[in-house]
C-alpha positions in Angstrom: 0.0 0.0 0.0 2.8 2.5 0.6 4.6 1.8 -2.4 1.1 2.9 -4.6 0.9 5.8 -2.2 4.4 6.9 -3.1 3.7 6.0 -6.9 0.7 7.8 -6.9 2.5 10.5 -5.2 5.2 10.8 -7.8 2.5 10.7 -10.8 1.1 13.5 -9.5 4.4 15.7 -9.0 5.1 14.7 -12.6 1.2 15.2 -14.0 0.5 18.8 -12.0 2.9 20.8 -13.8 1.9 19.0 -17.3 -1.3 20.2 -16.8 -0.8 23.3 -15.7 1.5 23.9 -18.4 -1.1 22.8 -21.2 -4.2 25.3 -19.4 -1.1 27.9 -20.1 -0.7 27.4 -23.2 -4.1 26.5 -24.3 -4.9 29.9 -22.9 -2.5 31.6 -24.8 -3.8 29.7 -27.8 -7.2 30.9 -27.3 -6.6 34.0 -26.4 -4.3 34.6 -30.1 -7.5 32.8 -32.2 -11.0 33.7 -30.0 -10.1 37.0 -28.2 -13.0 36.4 -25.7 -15.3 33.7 -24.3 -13.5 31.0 -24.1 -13.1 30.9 -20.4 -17.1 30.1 -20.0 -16.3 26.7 -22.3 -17.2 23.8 -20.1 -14.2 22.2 -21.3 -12.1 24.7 -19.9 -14.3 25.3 -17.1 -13.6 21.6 -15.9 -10.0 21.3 -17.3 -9.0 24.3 -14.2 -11.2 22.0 -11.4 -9.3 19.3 -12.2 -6.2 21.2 -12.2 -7.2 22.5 -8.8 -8.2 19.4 -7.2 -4.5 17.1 -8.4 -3.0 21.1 -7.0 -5.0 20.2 -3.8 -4.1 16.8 -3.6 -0.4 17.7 -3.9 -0.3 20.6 -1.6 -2.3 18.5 1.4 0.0 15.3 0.6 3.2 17.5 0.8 1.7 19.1 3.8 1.3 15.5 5.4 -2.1 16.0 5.9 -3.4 13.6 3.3 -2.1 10.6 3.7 -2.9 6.7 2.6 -7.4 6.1 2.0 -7.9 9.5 2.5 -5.0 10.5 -0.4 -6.7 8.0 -2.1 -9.8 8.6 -2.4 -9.4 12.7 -3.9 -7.0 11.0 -6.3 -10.2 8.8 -7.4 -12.3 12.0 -7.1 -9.8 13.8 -9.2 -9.1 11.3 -11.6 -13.3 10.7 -12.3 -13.6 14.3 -12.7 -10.8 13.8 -15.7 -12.2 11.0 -17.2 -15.6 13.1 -17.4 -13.6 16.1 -18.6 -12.6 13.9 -21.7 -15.7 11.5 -22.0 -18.5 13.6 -21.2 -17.9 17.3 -21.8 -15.9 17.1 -24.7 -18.4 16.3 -27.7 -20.2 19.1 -26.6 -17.1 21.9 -26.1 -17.5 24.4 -28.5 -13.3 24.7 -27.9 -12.6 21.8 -29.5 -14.0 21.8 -32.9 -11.3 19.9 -34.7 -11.6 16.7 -32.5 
């Protein structure tokens, strides 16, 4: 169980700055081709909560206040919230019209 905490833990110092690098760059993107509304795009919307709760997660688990099930468990949260990011609320992002 520890080593999948500390694997977990390591994902997530890897996966954080990825995708807070891409919202950067996406917004830049955006901001060159749409000039305005793209921020209210549910795909965007959900891509910065999912950013926030893995930022979260990593602050409380460096803080050692998150630790083991509890760690765990807002990792699932986090990671469902991603899969319905990419399942769910991309067919209907106006964002993504090429996909």
């Amino acid at each position: 169980m520890e080593k999948l905490d500390a694997f977990s833990f390591k994902l997530n110092i890897f996966g954080v700055p990825l995708l807070l690098l891409s919202v950067i760059l996406g917004s830049i993107w955006a901001q060159l081709i749409f000039s305005h509304g793209f921020w209210m795009d549910a795909k965007v919307c959900m891509s910065i909560i999912v950013l926030i709760l893995y930022s979260v997660l990593l602050y409380q688990r460096v803080r050692n206040q998150w630790l083991g099930k509890v760690a765990a468990w807002i990792n699932i949260i986090a990671f469902v919230c991603l899969l319905l990011n990419f399942l769910l609320i991309d067919p209907y992002s106006q964002f993504h019209q090429w996909s």
